[in-house]
N, C-alpha and C positions, 0 to 999 in steps of 0.2 A: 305419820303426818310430819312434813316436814318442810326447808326451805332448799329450793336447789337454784342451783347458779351455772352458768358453761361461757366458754369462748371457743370457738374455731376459725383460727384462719386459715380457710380453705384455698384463698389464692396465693400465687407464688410471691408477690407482692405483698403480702400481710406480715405484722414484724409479730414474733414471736409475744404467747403470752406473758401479760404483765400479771407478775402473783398479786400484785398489792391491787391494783384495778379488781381481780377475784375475790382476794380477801374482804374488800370495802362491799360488793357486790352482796357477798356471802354474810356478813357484820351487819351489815343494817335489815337481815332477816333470823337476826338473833332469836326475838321474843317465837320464832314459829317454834324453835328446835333447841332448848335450852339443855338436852341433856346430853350433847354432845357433835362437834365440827370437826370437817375432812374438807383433805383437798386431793388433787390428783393431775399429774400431767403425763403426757406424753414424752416420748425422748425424743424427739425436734421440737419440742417446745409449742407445736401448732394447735396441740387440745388441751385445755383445760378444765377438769369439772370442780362443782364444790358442793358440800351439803352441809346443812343445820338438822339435826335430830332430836324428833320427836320420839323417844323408845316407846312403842305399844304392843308390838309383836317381835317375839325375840329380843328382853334385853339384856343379851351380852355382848360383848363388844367384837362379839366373830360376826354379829347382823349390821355393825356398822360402816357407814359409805362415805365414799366413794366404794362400789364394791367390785371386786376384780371377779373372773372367770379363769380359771388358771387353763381351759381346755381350750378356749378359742384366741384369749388376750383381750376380751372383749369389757367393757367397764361402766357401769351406770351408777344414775343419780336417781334417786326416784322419794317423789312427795304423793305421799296415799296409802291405801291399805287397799290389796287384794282380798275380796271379802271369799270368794271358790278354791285361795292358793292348795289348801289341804287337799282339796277332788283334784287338782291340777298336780300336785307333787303326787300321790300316787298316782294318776294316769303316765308319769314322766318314772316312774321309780320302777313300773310296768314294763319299760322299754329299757332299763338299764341303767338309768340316768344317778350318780348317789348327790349326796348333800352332805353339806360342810355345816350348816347353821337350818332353822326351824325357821327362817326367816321367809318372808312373800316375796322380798325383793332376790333374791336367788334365786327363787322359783321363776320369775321372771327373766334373769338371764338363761337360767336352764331352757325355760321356753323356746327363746328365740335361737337357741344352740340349735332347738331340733326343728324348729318352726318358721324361722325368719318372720317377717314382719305379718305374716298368716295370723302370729297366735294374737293379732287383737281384739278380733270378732269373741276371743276366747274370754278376753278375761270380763271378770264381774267386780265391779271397787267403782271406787273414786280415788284418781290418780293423774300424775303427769309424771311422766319421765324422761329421761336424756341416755340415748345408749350409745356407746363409740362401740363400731363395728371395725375392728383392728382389721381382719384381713379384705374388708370392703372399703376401710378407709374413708369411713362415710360417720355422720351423725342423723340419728333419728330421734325426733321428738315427736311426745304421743300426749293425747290430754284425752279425757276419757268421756264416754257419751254423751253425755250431758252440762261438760265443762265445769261439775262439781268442783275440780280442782282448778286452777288457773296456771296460766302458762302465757308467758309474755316473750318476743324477742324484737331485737334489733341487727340490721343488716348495711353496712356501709361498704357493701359491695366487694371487701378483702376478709373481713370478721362476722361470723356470726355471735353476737350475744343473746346469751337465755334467761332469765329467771322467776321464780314463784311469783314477783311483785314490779309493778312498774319504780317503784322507786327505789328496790335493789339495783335496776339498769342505770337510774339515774345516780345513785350513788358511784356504779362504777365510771363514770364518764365516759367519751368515747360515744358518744346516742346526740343525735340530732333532736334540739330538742323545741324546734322552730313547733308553732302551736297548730293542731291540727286542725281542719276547718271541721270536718267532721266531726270531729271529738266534743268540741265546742259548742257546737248546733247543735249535737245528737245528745248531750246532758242537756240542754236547756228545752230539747223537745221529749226526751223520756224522764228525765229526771235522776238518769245515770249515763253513762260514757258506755254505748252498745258495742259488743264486739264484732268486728275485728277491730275498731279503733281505739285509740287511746289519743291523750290531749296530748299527743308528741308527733310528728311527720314521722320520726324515725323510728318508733315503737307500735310494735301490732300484736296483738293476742292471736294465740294457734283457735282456732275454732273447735269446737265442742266437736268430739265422736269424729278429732281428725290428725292423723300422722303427716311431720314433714320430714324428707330425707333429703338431707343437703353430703355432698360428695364433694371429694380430697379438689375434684378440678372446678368444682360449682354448680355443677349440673342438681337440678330440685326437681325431687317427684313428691307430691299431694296424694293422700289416699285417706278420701272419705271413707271411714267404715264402719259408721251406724250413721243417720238419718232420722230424725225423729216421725217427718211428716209419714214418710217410707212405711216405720213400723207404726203408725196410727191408718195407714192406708190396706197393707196388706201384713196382718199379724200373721203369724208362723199356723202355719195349717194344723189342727187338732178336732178331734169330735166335737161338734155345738151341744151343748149341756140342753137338756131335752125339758127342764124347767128351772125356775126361777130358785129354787130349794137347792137344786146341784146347781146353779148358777155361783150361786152363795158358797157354797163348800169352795168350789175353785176359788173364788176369790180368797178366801181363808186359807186354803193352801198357800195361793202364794204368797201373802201379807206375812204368815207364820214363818216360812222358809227365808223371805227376807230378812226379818227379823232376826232369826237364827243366825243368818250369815252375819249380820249387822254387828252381834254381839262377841264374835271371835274377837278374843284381846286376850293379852299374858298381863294385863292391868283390867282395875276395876271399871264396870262402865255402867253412867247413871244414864238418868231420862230428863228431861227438859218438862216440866208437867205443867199447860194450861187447862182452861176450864173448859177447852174446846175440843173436838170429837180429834181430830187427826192425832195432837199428841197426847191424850188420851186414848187413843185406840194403842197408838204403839207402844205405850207405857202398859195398855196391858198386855200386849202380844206378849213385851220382855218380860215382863212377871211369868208368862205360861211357858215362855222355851226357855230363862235363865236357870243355870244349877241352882240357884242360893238367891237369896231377899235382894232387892236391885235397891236405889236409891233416887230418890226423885226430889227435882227441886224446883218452887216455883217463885218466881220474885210477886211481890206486894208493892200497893201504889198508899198512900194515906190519904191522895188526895182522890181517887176511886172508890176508899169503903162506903160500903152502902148501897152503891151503882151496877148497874149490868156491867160494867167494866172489870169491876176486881173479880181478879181470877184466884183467890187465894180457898174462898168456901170449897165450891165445886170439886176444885184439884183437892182438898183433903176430904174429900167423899172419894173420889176415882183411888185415891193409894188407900184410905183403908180398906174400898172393897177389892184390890187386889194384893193387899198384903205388904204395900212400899214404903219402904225407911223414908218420911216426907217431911222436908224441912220447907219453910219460907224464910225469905232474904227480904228484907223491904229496905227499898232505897229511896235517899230522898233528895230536895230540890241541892242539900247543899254536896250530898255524892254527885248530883249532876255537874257543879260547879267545878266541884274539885276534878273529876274527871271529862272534862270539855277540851283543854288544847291536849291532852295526851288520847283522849280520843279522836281527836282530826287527826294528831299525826300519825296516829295506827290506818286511816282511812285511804287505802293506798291509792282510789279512785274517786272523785267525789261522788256523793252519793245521798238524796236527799233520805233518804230507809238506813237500818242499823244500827239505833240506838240500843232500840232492846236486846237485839244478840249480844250487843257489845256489856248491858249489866246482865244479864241473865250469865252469858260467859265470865264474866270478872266473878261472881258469884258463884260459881262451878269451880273454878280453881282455889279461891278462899276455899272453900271444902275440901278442897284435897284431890278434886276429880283431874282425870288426864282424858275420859272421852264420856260423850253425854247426845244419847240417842234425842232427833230432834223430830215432830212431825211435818216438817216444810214438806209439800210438795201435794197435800191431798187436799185442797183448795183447786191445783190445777189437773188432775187426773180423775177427782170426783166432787166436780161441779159443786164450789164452794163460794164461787165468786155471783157478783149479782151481774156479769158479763157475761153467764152463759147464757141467759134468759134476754138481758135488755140486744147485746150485739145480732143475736138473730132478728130480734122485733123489730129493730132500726132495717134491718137489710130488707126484707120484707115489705116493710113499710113504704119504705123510701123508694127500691128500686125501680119506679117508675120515672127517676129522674134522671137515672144515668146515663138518658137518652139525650138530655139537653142541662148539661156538665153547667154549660155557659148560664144559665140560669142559675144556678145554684152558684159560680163565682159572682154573680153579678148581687145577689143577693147579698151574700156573704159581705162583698166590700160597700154596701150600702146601708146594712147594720151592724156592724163593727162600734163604728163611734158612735151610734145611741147605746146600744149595749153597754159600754166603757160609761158613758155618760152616767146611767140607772146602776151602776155599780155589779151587774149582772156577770156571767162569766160569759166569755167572748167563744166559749165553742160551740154557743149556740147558734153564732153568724153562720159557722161552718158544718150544718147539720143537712143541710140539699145537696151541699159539694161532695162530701165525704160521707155522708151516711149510707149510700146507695149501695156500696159494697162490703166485702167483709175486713180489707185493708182499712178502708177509710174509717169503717164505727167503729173497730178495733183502736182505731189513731185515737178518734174521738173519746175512746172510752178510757184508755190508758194516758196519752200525750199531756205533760206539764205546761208547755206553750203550745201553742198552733202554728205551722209552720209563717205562717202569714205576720205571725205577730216578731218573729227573732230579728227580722230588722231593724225594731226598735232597741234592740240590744247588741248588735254588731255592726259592722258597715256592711251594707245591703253584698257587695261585691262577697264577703266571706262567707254571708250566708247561703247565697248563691252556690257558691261553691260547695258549704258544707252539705245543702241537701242533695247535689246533684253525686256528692259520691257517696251519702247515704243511701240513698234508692229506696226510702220508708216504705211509700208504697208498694213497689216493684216486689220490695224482697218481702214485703208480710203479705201480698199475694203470692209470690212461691210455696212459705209455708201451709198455707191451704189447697195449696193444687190437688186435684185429683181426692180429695174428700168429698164423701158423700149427707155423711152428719152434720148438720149443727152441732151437736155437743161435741163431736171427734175434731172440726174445725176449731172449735173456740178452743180445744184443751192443747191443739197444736200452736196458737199464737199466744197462749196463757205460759203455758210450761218453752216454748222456745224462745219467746222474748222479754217476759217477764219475770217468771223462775230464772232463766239462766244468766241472765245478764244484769239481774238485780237482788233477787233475797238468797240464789245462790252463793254469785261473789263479795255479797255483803256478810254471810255468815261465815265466809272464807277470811277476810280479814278480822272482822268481830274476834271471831274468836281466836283465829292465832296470834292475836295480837297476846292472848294470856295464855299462850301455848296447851292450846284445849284442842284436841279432837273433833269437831262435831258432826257424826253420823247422819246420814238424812235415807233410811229403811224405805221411805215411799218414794223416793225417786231412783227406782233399780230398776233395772232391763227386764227383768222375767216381771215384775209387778207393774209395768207397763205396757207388753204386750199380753201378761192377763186381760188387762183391759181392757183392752184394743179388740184382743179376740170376743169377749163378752158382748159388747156394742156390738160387733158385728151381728153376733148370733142374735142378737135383738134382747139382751136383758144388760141394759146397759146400768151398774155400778154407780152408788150414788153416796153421799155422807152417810146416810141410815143405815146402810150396808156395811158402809166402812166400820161403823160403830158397834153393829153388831158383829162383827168375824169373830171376839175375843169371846172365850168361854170364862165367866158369862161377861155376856154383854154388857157396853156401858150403861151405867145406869139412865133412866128415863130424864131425869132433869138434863141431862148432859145432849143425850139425842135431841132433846125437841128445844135446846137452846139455840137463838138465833147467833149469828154469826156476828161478832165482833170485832176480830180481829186480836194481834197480841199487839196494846199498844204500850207506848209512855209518855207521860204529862210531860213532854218536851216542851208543846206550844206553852203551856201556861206557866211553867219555870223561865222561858225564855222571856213571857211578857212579865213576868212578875216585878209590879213597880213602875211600870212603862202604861202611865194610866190612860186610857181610850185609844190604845194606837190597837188591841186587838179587834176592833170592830173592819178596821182597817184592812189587818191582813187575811180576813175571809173572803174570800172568795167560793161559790158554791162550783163546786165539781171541777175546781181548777185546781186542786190539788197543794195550793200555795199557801195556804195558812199557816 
């Protein structure tokens, strides 16, 4: 895990790199990669790479990058862990191939030695990386299926610039940094900055499960190569498990196998432990596939004891029934205080989620930890959200209206302002308009403003413009094309635009802001299309299932707990002292409180 930085000027007209522009690039992503920085150029001065390291795999300093390829001249940067590199270095040692270091990121050049840009379907991680292809005279940047990692560039037409953090780009200067309309609109209506945009004209995130290769003369090829709708649509052909019993085993297989992969490190690696099935379930998978005792941590509220909220009882039931070193951290209103502006500045995008990663993380590294298995991701793979159930009923319900649209705006702008008036939340105007399909109650069900309302917060002209190159609805109708499930639909708009553009890249910065690791075991490609394939076969995978894979199973208080969520007393720290103005900022199912 790391920070990586690049420049190319690919046109004949670009002035050679500036090291200090790389170095400031590379500097202000210090906290990802504290235990050691590289730089690297070319001999015309046209490429530049840089990295921050995170040692986790392989730390001697023969795994450290910039890393060269002495057989092609070929040279990368790379942020992430290949979780298959070991299957992948002997299938390559098979063929001839030796190794200099134990490292993934060699394995990775070795790949593309014998494979070209083929081996990306291959690898299994979370990662981004930057490769200079010496005798192609080309750069290829990759970010990986699910855009667990982040990858940002800017392009001014003679330079291309890269790096892990939009405000690495902005540190180097050189980025247009006029405000983007989209970027703007598109946090005020999800409540994060959606990719491919950023609050910058000049800066754009690579998209999830996609490569870009820019050449010596400019010329750019795009190569999606995973899909998520794709593989929810048509999972990789295997025998349909012939009942519900071997249904389960599969799913245990791959939940286990992930796990396994998950836990490769040459450092120790904990677990993130709430009171709730996901990271509980993988807290005990690591217990069953780890060598030796794991560690698990859980943060305390004081102002939740006693409440379904505190997570502190439950989580020390799940580690002593699997045997885990469990400490709690409890933090309180004046840790929030003191860490407030160093947490916005860690915030590399704004982002209304992330508090919690950000002390659950800061509290992992006071421990001593360098990576720490997380359960994000089985909320949207196994129907955790109260959206798999309401977003069907709405479509259902509704779609009798999507036949006269006009009705349902005509409503909408006719109770808006009573609605506003009775204190009510305003996405109720917009419940005939949008409800009718699976884009629109998706909108409805997730959106922080409603597109109708951001004019009261921009000049009408920029919002205009920010939605028409968002394309909300257009592109959250892509993501469901061709589904035939309800649950397979909702886990396709849950996990592509929820997951990945919000408690993904928030646990991206969260935690490397304190140079931590953080593992996410349920968001893997083979534990995805397990799923995918299960549904199909008609035993479709549920939390109860997830809970029990680990032998034994979570305990019963834990299964039949209802869903809370992992939160933090941010709202009432914030109001603390500020008397009646909380009545204020609620708003029901507006998300704004």
């Amino acid at each position: 895990m790391c920070g990586i930085a690049g420049l190319f000027g690919y046109a004949a007209s670009a002035p050679p790199v500036d090291s200090e522009e790389l170095r400031r690039m590379r500097e202000r992503m210090a906290a990802r990669g504290p235990d050691g920085s590289g730089e690297w150029y070319s001999a015309d001065r046209r490429v530049g790479l840089a990295h921050r390291r995170l040692a986790i795999i392989d730390l001697t300093e023969a795994a450290a990058q910039p890393m060269h390829d002495p057989e092609t001249g070929n040279v990368i940067v790379f942020n992430g862990e290949i979780y298959n590199y070991r299957e992948l270095r002997r299938e390559l040692r098979a063929h001839g191939v030796t190794f200099r270091t134990q490292s993934d990121t060699e394995v990775l050049l070795a790949l593309y030695r014998v494979h070209g840009s083929d081996m990306l379907p291959k690898l299994r991680g979370m990662f981004a990386f930057a490769l200079w292809d010496a005798r192609q005279q080309g750069l290829l940047l990759d970010r990986d299926a699910f855009g667990i990692k982040p990858l940002y560039y800017a392009d001014d037409g003679r330079t291309l610039r890269f790096a892990s953090q939009v405000k690495a780009l902005l540190a180097g200067g050189g980025v247009d940094t006029a405000p983007d309309p989209a970027g703007h609109v598109g946090f005020f209506l999800w409540g994060h900055v959606p990719d491919p945009f950023t609050l910058y004209s000049g800066i754009r995130a690579l998209p999830a499960g996609t490569a870009l290769w820019v050449a010596r003369d400019g010329e750019r090829k795009t190569l999606v190569y995973f899909d998520l709708a794709l593989e929810l649509r048509e999972p990789p052909i295997a025998p349909a498990p012939k009942s519900a019993a071997e249904a389960r085993e599969i799913l245990r297989h791959a939940l286990l196998d992930s796990v396994r992969h998950h836990l490769v490190a040459d450092v120790p690696v904990g677990v993130f432990l709430s009171s709730g099935k996901d990271s509980a379930t993988v807290a005990a998978l690591a217990a069953e596939a780890a060598p030796g005792p794991l560690e698990a941590l859980t943060l305390g509220f004081h102002e939740y004891a006693g409440t379904v909220l505190d997570e502190t009882p439950l989580a020390a039931e799940v580690a002593h029934r699997y045997g885990l070193r469990h400490q709690v951290r409890w933090v309180t209103r004046d840790d929030f205080g003191e860490a407030l502006e160093p947490l916005l500045e860690a915030m590399d995008q704004p982002s209304i989620d992330g508090v919690n990663t950000y002390f659950v993380a800061r509290a992992a590294r006071e421990a001593g930890w360098k990576v720490a298995l997380s359960g994000l991701g089985g909320d949207e793979f196994f129907v955790g959200y109260s959206s798999f159930h309401e977003v069907p009923r709405a479509v259902r319900a509704l779609r009798p209206f999507a036949a006269v649209l006009w009705l349902g705006r005509a409503v909408r702008s006719g109770v808006s302002p009573l609605l506003r008036t009775a204190g009510l939340s305003p996405k109720w105007a917009g419940v005939l308009e949008y409800g009718s399909d699976w884009a629109g109650a998706y909108l409805l069900r997730r959106a922080l403003y409603m597109p109708w309302e951001l004019p009261e917060r921009f000049e009408p002209g920029f919002v205009r413009e920010g939605l028409e190159r968002l394309e909300a609805l257009p592109a959250l109708r892509r993501s469901v094309e061709g589904l035939a499930s309800d649950r397979l639909r909702v886990t396709a708009l849950e996990a592509g635009w929820y997951m990945r553009s919000q408690l993904l890249r928030d646990t991206d910065w969260a935690s490397m802001a304190h140079g931590l690791e953080v593992r996410v075991p349920l968001v893997d490609v083979e534990v995805v299309r397990t799923v995918a394939r299960l549904c199909h076969a008609g035993f479709p995978p549920t939390k109860r299932d997830l809970g029990e894979s680990p032998r034994p199973p979570l305990p019963e208080a834990v299964l039949a707990r209802p869903k809370t969520g992992f939160s933090v007393p941010v709202r009432e720290w914030l109001l603390e002292g500020w008397e009646g103005r909380a009545s204020r900022v609620h708003v029901a199912r507006g998300l704004r409180g």
